[in-house]
mmCIF entry with sequence, helices, sheets and N, C-alpha, C, O atoms, coordinates in Angstrom:
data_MODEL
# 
_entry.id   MODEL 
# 
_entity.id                         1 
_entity.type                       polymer 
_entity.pdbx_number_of_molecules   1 
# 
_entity_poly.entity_id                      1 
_entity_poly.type                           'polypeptide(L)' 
_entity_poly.nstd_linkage                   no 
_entity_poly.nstd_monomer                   no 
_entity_poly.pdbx_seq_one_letter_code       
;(UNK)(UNK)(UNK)(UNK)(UNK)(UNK)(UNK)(UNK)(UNK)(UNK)(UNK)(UNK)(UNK)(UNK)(UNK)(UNK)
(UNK)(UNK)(UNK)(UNK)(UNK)(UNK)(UNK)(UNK)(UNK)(UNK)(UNK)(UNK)(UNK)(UNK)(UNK)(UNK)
(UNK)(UNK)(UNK)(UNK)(UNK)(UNK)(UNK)(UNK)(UNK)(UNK)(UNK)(UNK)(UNK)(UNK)(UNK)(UNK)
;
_entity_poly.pdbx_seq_one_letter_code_can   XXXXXXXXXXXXXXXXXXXXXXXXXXXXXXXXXXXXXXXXXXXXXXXX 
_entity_poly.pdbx_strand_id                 A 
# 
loop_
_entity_poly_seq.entity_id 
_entity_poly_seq.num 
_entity_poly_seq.mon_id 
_entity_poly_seq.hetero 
1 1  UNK n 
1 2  UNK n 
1 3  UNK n 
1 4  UNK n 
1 5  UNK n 
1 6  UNK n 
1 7  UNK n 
1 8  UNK n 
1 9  UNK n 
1 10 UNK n 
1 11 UNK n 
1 12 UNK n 
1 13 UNK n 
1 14 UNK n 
1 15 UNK n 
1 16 UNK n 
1 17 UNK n 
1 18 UNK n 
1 19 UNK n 
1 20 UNK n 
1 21 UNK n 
1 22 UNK n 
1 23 UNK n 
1 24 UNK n 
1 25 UNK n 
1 26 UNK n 
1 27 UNK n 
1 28 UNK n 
1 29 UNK n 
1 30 UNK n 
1 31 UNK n 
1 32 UNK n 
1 33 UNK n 
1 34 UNK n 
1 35 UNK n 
1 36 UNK n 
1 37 UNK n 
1 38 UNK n 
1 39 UNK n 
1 40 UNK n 
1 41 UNK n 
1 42 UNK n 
1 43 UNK n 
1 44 UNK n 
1 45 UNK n 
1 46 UNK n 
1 47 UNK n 
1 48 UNK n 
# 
_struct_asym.id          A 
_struct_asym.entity_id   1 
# 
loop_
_struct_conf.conf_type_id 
_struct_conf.id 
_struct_conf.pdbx_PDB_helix_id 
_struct_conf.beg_label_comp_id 
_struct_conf.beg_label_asym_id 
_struct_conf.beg_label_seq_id 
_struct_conf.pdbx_beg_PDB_ins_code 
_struct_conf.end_label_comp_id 
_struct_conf.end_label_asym_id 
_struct_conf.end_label_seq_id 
_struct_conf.pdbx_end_PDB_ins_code 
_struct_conf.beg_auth_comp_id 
_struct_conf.beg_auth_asym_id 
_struct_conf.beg_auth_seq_id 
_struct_conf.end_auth_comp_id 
_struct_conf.end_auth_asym_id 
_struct_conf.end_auth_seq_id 
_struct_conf.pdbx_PDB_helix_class 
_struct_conf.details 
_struct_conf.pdbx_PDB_helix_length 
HELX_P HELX_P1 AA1 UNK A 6  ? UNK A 19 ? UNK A 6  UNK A 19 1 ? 14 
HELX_P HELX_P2 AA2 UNK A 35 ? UNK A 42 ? UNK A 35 UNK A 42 1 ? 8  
# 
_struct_conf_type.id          HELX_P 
_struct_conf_type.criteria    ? 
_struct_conf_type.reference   ? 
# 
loop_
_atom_site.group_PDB 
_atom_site.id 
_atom_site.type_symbol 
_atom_site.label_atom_id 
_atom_site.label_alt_id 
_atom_site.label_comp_id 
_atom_site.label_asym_id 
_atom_site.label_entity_id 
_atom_site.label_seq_id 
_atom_site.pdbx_PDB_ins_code 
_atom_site.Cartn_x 
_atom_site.Cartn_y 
_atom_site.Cartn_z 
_atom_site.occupancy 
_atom_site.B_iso_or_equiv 
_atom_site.pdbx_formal_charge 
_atom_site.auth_seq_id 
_atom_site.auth_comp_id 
_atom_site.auth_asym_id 
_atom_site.auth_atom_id 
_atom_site.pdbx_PDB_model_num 
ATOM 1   N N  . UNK A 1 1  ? 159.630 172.002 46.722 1.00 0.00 ? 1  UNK A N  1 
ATOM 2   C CA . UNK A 1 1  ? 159.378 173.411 46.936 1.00 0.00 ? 1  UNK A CA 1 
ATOM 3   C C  . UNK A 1 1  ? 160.666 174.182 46.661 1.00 0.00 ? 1  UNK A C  1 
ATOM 4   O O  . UNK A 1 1  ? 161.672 173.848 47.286 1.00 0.00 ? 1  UNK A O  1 
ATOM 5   N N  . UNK A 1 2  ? 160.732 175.275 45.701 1.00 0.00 ? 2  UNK A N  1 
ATOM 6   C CA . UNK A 1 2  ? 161.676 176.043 45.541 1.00 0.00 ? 2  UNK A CA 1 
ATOM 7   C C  . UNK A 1 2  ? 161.960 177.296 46.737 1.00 0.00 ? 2  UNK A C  1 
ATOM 8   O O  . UNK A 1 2  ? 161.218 178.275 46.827 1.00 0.00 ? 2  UNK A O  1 
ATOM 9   N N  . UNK A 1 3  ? 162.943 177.114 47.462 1.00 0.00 ? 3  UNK A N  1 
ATOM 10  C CA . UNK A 1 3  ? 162.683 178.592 48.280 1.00 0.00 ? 3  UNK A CA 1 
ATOM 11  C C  . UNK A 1 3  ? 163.312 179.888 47.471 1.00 0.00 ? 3  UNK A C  1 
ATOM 12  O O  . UNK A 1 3  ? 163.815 179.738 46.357 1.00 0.00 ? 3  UNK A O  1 
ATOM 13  N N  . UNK A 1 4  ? 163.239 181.233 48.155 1.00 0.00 ? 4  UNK A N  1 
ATOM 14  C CA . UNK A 1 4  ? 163.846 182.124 47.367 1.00 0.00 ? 4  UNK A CA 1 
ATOM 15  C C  . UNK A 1 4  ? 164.905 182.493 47.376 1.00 0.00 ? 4  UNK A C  1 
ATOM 16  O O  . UNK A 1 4  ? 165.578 182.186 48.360 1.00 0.00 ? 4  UNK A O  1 
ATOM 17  N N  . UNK A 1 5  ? 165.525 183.299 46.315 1.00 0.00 ? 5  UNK A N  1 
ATOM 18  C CA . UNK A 1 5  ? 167.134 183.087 46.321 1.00 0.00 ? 5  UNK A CA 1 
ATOM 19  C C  . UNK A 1 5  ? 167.283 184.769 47.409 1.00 0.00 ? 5  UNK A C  1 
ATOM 20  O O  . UNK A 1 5  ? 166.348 185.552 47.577 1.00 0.00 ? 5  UNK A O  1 
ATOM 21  N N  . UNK A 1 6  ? 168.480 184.906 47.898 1.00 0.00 ? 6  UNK A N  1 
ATOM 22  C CA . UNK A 1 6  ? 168.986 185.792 48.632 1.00 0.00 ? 6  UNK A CA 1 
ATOM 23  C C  . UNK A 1 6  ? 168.158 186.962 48.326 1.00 0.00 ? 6  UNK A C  1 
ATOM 24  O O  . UNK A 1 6  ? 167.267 187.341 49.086 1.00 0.00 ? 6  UNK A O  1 
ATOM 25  N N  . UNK A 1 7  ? 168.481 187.606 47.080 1.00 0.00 ? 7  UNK A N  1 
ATOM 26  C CA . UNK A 1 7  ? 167.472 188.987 46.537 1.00 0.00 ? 7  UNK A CA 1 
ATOM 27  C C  . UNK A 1 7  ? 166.151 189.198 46.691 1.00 0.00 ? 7  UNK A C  1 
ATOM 28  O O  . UNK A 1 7  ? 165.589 190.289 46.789 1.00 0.00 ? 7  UNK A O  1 
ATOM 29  N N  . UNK A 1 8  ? 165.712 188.216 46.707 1.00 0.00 ? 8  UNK A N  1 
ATOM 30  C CA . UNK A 1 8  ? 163.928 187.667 46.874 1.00 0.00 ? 8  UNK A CA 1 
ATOM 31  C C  . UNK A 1 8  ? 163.779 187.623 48.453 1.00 0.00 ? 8  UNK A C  1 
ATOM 32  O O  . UNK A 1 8  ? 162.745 188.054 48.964 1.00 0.00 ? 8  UNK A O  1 
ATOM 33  N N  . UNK A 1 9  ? 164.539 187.239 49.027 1.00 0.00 ? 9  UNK A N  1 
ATOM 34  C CA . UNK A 1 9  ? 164.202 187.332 50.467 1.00 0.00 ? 9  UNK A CA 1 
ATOM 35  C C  . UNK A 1 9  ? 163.986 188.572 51.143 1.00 0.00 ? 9  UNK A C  1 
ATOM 36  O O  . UNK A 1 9  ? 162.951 188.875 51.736 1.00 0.00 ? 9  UNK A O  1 
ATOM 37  N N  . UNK A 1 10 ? 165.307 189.477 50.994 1.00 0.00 ? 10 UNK A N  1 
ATOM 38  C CA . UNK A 1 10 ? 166.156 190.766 50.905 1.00 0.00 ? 10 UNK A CA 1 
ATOM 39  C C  . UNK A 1 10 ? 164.787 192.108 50.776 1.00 0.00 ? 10 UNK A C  1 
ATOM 40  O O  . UNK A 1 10 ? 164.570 193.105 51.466 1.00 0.00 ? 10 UNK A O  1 
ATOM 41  N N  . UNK A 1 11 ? 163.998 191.462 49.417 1.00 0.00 ? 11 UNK A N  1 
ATOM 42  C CA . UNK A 1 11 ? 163.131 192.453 48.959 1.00 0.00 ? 11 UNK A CA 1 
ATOM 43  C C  . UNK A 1 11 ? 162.178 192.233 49.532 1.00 0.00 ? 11 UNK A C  1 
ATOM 44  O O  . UNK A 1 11 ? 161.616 193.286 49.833 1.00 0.00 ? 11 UNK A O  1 
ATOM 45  N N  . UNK A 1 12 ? 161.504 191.098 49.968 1.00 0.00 ? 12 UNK A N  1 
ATOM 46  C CA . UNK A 1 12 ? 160.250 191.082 50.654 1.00 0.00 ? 12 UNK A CA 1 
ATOM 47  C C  . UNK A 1 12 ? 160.409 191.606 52.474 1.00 0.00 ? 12 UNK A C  1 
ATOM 48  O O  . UNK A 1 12 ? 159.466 191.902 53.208 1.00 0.00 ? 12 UNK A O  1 
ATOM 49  N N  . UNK A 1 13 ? 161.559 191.593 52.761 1.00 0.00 ? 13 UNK A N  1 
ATOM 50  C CA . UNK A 1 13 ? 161.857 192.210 54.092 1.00 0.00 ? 13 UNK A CA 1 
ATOM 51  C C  . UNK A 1 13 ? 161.293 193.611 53.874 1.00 0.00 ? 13 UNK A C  1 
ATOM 52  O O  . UNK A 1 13 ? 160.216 194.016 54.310 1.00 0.00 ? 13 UNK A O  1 
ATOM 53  N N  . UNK A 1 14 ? 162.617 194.640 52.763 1.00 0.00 ? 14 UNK A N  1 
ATOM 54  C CA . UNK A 1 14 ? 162.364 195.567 52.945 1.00 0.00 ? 14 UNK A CA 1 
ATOM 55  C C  . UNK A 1 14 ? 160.981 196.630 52.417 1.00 0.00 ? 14 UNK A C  1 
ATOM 56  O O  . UNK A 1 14 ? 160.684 197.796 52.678 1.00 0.00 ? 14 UNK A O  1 
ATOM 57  N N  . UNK A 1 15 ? 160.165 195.233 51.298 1.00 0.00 ? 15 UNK A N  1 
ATOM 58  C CA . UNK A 1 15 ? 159.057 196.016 51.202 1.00 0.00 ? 15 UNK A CA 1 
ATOM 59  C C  . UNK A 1 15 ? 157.994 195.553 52.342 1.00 0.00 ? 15 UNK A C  1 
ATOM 60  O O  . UNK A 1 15 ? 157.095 196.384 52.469 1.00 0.00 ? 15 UNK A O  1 
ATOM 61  N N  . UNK A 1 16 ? 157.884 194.478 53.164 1.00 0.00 ? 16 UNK A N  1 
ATOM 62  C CA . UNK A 1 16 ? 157.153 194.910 54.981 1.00 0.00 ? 16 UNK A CA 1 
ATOM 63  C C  . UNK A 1 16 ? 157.263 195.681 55.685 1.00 0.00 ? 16 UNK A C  1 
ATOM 64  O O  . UNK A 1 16 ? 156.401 196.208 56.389 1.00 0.00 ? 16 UNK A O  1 
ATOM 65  N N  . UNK A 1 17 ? 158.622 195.927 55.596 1.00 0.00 ? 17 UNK A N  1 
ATOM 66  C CA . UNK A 1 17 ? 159.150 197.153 56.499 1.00 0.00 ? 17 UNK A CA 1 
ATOM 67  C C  . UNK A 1 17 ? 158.469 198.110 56.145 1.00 0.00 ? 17 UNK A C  1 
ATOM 68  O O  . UNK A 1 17 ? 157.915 198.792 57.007 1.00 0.00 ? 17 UNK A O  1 
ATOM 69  N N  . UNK A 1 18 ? 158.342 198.387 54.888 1.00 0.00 ? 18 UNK A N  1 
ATOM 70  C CA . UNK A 1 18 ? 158.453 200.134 54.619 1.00 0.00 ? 18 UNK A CA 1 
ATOM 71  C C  . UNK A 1 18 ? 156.771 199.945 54.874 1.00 0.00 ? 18 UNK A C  1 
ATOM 72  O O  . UNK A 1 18 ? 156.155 200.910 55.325 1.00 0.00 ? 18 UNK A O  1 
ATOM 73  N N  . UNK A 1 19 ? 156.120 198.800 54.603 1.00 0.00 ? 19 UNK A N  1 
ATOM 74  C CA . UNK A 1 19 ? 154.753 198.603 54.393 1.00 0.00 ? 19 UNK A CA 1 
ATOM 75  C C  . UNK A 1 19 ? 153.663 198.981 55.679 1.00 0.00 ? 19 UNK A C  1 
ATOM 76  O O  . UNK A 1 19 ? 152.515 199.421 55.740 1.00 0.00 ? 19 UNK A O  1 
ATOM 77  N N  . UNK A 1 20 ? 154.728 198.539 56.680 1.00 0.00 ? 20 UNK A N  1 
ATOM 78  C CA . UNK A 1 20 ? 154.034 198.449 58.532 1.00 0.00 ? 20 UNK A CA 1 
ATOM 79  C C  . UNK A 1 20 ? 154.964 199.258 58.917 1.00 0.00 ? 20 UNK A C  1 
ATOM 80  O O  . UNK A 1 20 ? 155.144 199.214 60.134 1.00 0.00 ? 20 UNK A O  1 
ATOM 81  N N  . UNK A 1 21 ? 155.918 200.298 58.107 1.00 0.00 ? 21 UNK A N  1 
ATOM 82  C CA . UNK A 1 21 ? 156.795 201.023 59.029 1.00 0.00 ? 21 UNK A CA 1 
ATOM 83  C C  . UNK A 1 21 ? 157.247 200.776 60.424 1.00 0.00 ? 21 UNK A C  1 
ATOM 84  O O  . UNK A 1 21 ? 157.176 201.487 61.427 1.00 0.00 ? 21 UNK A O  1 
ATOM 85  N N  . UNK A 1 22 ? 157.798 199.418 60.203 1.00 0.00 ? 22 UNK A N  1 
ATOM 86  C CA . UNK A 1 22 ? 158.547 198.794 61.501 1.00 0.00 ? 22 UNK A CA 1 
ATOM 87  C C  . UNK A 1 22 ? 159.707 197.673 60.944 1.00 0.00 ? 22 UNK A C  1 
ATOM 88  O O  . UNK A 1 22 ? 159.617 197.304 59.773 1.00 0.00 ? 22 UNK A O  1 
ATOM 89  N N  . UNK A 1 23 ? 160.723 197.176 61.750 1.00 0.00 ? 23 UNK A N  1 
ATOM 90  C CA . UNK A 1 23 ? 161.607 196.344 61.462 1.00 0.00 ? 23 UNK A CA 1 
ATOM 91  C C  . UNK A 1 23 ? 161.090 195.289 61.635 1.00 0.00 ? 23 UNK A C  1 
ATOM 92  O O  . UNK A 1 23 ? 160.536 195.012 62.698 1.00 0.00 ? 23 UNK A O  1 
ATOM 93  N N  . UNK A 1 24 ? 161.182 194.249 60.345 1.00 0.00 ? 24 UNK A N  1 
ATOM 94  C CA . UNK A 1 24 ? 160.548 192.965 60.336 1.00 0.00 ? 24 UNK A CA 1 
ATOM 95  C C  . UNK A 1 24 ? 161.733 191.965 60.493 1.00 0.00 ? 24 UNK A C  1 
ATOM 96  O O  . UNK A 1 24 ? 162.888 192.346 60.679 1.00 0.00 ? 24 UNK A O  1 
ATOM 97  N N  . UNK A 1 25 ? 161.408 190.822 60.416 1.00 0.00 ? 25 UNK A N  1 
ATOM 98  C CA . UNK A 1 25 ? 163.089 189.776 60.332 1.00 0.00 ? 25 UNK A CA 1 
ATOM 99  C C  . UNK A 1 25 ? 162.366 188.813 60.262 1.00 0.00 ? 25 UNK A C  1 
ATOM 100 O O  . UNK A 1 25 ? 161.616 188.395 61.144 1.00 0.00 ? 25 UNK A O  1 
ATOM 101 N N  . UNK A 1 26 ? 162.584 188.266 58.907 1.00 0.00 ? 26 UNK A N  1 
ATOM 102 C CA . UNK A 1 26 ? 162.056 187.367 58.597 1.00 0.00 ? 26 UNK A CA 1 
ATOM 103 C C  . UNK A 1 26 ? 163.054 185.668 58.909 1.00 0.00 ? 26 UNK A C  1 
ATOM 104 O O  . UNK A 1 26 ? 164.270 185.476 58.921 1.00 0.00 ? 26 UNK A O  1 
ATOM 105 N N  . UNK A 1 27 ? 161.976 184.772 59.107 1.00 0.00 ? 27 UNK A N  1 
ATOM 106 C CA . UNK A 1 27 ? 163.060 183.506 59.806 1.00 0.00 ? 27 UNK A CA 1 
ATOM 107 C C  . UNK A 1 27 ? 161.990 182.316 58.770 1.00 0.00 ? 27 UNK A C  1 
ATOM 108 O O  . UNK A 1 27 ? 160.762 182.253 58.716 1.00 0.00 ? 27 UNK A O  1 
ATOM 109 N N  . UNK A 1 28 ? 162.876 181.615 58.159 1.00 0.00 ? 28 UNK A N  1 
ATOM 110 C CA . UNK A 1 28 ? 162.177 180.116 57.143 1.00 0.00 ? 28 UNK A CA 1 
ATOM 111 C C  . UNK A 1 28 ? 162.258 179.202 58.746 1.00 0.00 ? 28 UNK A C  1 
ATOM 112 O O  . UNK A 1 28 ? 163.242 179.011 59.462 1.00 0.00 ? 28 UNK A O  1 
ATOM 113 N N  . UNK A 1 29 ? 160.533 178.676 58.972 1.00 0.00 ? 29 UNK A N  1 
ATOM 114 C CA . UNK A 1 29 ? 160.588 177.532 60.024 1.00 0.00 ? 29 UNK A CA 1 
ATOM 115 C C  . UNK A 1 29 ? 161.227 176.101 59.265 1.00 0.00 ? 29 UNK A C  1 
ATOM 116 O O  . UNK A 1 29 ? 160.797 175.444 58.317 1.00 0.00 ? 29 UNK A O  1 
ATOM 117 N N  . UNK A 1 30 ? 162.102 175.985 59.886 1.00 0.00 ? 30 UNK A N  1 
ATOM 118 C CA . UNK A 1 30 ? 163.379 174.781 59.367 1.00 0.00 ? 30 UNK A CA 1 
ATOM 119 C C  . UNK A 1 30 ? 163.303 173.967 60.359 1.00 0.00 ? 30 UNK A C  1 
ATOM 120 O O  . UNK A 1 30 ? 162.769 174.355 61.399 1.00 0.00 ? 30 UNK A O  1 
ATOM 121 N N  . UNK A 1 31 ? 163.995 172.225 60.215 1.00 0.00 ? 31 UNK A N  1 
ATOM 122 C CA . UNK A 1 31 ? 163.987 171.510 61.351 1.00 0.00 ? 31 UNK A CA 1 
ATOM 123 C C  . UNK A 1 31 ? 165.516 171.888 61.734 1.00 0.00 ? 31 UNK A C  1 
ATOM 124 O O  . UNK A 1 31 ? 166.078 171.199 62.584 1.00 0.00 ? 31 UNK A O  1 
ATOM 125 N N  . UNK A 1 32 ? 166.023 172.690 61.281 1.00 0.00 ? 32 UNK A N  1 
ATOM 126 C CA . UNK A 1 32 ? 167.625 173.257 61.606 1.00 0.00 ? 32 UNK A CA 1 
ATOM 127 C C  . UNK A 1 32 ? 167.586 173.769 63.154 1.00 0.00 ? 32 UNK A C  1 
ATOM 128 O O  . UNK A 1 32 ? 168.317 173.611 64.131 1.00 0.00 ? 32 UNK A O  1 
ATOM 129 N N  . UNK A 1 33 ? 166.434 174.426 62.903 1.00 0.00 ? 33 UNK A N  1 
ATOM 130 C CA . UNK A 1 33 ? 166.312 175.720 64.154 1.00 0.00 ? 33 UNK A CA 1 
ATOM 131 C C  . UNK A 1 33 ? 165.832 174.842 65.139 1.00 0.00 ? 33 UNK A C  1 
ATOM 132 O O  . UNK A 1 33 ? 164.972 173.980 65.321 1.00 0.00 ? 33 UNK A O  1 
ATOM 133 N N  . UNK A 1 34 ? 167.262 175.752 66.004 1.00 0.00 ? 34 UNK A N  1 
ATOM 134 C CA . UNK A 1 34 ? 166.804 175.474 67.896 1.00 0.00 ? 34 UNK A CA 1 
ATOM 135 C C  . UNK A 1 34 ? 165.811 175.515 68.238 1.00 0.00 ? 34 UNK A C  1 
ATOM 136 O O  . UNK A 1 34 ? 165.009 176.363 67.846 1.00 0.00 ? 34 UNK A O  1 
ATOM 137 N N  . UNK A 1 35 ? 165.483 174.378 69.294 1.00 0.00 ? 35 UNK A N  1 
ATOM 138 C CA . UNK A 1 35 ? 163.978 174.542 69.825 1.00 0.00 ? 35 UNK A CA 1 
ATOM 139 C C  . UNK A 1 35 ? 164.248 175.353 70.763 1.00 0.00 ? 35 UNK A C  1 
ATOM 140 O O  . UNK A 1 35 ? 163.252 175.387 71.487 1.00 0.00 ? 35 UNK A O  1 
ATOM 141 N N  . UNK A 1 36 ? 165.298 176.245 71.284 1.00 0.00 ? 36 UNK A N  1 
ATOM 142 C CA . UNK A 1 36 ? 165.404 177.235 72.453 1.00 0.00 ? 36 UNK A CA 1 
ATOM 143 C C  . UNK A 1 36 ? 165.005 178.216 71.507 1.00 0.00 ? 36 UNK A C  1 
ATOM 144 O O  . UNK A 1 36 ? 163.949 178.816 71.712 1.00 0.00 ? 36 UNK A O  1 
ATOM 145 N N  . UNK A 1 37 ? 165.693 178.473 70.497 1.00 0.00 ? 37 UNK A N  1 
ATOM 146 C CA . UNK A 1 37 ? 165.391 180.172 69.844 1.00 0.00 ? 37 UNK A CA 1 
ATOM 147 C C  . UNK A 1 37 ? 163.863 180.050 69.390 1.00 0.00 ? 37 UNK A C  1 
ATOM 148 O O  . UNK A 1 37 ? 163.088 180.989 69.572 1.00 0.00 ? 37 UNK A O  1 
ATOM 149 N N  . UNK A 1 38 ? 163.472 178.873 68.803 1.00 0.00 ? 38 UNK A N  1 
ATOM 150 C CA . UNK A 1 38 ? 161.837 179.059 68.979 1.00 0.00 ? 38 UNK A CA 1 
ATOM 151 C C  . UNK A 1 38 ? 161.461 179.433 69.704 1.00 0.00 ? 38 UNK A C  1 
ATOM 152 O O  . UNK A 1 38 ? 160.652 180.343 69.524 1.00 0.00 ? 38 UNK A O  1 
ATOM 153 N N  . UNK A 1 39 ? 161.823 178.940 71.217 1.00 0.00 ? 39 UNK A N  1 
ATOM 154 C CA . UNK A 1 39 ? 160.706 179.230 71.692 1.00 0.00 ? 39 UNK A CA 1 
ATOM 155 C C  . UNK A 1 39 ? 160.550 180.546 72.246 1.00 0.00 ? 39 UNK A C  1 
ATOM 156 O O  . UNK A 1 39 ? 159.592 180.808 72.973 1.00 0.00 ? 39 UNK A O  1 
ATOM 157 N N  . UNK A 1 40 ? 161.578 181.534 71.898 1.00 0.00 ? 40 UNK A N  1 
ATOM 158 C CA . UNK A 1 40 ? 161.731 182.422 72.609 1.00 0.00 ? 40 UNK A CA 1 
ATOM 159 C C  . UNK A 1 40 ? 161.182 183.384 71.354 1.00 0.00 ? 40 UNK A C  1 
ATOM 160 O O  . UNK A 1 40 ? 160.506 184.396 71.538 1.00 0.00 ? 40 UNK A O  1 
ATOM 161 N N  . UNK A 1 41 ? 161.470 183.037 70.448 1.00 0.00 ? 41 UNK A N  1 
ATOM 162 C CA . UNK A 1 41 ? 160.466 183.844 69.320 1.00 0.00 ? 41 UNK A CA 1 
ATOM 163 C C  . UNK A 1 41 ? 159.153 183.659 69.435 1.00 0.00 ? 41 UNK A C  1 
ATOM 164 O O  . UNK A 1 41 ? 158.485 184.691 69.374 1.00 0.00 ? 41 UNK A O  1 
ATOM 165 N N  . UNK A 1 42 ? 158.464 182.456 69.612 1.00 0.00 ? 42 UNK A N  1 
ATOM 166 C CA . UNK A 1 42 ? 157.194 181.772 69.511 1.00 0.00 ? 42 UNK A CA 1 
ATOM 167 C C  . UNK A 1 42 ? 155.877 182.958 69.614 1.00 0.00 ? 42 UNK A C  1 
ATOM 168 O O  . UNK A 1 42 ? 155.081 183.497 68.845 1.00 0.00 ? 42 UNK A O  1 
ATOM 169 N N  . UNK A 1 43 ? 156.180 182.970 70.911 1.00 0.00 ? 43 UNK A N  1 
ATOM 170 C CA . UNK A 1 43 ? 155.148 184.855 71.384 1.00 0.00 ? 43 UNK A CA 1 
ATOM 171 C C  . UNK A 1 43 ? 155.281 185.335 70.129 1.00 0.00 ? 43 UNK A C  1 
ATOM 172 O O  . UNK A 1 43 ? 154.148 185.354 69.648 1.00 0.00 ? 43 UNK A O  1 
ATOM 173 N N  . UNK A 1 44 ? 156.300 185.849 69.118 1.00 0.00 ? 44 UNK A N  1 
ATOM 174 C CA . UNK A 1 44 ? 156.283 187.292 68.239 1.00 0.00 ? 44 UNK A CA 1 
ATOM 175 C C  . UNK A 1 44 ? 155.810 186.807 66.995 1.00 0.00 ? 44 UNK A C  1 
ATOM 176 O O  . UNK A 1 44 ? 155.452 187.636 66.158 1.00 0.00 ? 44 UNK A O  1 
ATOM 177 N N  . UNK A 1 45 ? 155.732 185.226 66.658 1.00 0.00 ? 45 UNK A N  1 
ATOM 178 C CA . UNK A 1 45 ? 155.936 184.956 65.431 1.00 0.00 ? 45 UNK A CA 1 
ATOM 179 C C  . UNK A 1 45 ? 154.205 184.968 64.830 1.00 0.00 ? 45 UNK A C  1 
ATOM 180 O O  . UNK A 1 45 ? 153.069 184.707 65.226 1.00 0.00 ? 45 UNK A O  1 
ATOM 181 N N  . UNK A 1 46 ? 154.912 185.449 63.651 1.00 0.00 ? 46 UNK A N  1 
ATOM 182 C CA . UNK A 1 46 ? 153.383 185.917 62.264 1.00 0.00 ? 46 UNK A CA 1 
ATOM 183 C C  . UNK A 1 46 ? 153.434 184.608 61.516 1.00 0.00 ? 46 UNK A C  1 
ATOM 184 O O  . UNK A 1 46 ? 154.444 184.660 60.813 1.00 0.00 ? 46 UNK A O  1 
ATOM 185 N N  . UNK A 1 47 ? 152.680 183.212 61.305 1.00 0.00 ? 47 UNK A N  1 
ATOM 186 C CA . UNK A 1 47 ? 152.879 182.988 59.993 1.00 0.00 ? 47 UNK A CA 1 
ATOM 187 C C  . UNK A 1 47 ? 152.251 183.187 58.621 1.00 0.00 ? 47 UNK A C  1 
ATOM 188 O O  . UNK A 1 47 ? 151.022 183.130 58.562 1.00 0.00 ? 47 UNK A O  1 
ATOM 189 N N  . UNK A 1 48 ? 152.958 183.419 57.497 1.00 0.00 ? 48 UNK A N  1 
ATOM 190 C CA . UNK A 1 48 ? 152.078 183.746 56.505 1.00 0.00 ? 48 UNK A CA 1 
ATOM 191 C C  . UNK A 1 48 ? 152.908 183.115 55.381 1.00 0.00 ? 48 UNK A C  1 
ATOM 192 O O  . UNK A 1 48 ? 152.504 183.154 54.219 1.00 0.00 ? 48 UNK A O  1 
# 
């Protein structure tokens, strides 16, 4: 799987944002990531 490079990420933020007129923050589910900061995101998270 190719992920996207910095610019590609960058742009799909700010066209959600402007899309749902709200601040989005987008996070890649990685086995990197803390299972504390999961879980404290877990409640908010969209996947798509």
């Amino acid at each position: 799987m190719k992920y996207p490079d910095f610019d590609s990420f960058v742009g799909l933020k700010i066209y959600l944002e402007k899309l749902f007129e709200r601040n989005v923050d987008l996070v890649r589910k990685r086995n990197q990531i803390k299972p504390s900061f999961l879980n404290r995101i877990q409640k908010d998270i969209i996947n798509v």
